[in-house]
C-alpha positions, 0 to 999 in steps of 0.5 A, spaced: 690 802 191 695 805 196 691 807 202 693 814 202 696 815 195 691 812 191 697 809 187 693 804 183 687 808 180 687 807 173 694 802 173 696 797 169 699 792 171 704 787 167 704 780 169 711 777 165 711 769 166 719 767 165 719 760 166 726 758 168 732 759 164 732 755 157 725 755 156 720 758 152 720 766 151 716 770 156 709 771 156 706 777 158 699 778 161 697 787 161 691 787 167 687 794 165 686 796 173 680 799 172 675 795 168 676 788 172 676 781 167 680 785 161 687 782 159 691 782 153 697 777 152 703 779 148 707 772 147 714 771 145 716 779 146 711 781 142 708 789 143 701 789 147 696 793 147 696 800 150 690 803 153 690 810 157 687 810 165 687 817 167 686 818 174 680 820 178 680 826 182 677 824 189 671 831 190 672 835 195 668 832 202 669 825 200 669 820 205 677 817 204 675 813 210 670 809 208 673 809 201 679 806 205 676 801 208 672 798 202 678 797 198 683 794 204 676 790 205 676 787 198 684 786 198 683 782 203 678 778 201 681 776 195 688 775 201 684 770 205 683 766 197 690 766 196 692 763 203 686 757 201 689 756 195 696 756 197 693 751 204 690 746 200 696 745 195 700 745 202 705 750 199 708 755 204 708 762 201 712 768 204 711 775 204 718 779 204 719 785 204 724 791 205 727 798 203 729 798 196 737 795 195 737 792 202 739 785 199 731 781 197 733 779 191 742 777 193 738 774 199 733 769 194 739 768 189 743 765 195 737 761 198 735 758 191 742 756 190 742 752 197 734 749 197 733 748 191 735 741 190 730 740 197 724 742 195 720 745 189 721 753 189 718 758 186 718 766 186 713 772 184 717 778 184 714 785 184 716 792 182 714 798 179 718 797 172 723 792 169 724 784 170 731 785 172 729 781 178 726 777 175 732 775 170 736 774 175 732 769 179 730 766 172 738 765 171 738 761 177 734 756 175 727 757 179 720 758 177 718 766 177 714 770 175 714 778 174 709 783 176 710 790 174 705 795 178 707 801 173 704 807 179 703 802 184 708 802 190 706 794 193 702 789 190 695 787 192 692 780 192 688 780 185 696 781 183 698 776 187 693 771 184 694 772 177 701 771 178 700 764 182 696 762 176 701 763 172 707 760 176 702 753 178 707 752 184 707 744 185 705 741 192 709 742 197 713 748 194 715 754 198 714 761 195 717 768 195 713 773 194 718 778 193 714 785 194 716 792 191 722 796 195 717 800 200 717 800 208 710 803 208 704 801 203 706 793 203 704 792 210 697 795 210 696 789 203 694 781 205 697 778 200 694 770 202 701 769 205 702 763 211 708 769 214 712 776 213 720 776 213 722 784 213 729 785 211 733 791 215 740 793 212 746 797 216 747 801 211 739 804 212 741 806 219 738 802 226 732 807 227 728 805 222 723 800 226 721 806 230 721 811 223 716 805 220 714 801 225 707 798 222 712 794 217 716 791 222 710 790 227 707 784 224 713 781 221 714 774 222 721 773 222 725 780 221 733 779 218 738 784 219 742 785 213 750 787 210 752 785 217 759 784 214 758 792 213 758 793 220 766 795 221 765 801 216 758 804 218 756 809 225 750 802 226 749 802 233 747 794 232 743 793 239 739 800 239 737 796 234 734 791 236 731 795 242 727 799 236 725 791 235 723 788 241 719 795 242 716 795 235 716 787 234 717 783 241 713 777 238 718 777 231 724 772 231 731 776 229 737 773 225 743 777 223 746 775 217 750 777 210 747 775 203 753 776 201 757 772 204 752 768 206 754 770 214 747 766 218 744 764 213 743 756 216 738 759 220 734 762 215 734 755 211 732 752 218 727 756 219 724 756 212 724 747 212 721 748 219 716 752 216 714 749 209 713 742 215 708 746 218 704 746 212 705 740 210 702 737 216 697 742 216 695 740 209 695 733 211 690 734 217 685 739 212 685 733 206 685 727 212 678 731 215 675 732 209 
């Protein structure tokens, strides 16, 4: 439930494993939001079931603070599940988020074509409608799951869990959750994620970590996008990046193009080193244990 909106009262949420290129025909999974531990599959393409969810009218003098932190609460709960799962099976999961069209999807095909030989690679990809994204990341060869939100404008934690189940990532993997394209809702959800990597593209203007700055506030790594652009475009680069070192000091900033593949050493720097990490943390839980 989005924190102001109340976007997913009611919603179902899709869940369409498509495997890898070649493979079986996808398998859908519909999750009735409103009345939890009720799913229907539809296989091979087959038409699920459909049930209506009106939204609820919130009455007049109800108290949306607490109701607010009831469910930020139970998200992240489920969030902390999600981290102890991944941890245990040493797999690095990254939440990566962005506007929509400012280049997660270009970025993923690019970085599965480089690593995909390196280590096991998997991908949850969310939006509101359609497996596009999916189809693509699936044509490139990698594990991928489709979660569509229907009304909902970011995925949730309960969301995130049925999509790992379905894509069972291996030991060691990396996984990219691929969030819905939205600067706000996203960043109030703990998705169980070990880091969050905001995408930034010229093309939105520089100020847009002053305009949303809880999104870039808690980013891990932030990547400025479509540099190549930047002799067509008015983006003034170092305000910018004052908006960052304002908003997001403690973030690591890489300038790149995914299109042409411009800084991306870097970025698969930064993701082996960070796969690592949870290796050798995994290591440290299994030998304590």
């Amino acid at each position: 439930m989005c924190k102001t909106c109340g976007c997913s009262d009611g919603a179902q949420t899709r869940i369409t494993h498509l495997g890898v290129a070649g493979g079986a025909a996808p398998d859908t999974l519909e999750s009735s939001r409103d009345a939890p531990g009720r799913t229907h599959h539809a296989h091979g393409g087959a038409e699920p079931h459909s049930h209506a969810h009106p939204h609820a009218e919130p009455k007049e003098g109800a108290h949306l603070v607490s109701l607010e932190a009831r469910i930020l609460d139970k998200n992240d709960r489920l969030a902390e599940r999600n981290r102890g799962w991944l941890a245990g099976r040493g797999v690095f999961a990254l939440n990566l988020m962005s506007s929509p069209g400012a280049g997660k999807t270009t970025l993923l095909e690019k970085t599965l074509a480089e690593l995909a030989d390196a280590f096991p690679l998997a991908v949850v990809e969310g939006d509101q409608e359609t497996t596009h994204d999916a189809e693509r990341i699936r044509q490139a060869g990698c594990n991928v799951v489709q979660i569509n939100t229907g009304q909902g404008c970011h995925l949730e934690a309960d969301m995130v869990a049925q999509g790992l189940q379905e894509i069972d990532p291996a030991a060691g993997s990396v996984v990219f959750i691929e969030n819905v394209g939205n600067l706000v809702c996203p960043a109030l959800f703990d998705l169980g994620e070990a880091a969050r990597v905001v995408i930034l593209a010229v093309t939105e203007g520089e100020d847009k970590p002053a305009k949303y700055p809880h999104m870039f506030h808690d980013a891990d790594l932030i990547l400025i996008n479509k540099i190549d652009l930047l002799p067509y475009l008015s983006f003034d680069l170092e305000r910018c990046l004052g908006y960052l070192h304002e908003v997001a000091h403690h973030a690591e900033v890489l300038q790149i193009s995914a299109a042409t593949g411009a800084g991306l050493e870097p970025w698969f720097a930064w993701l082996r080193a960070h796969r690592e990490r949870t290796l050798s943390e995994a290591g440290k839980m299994l030998a304590g244990s």
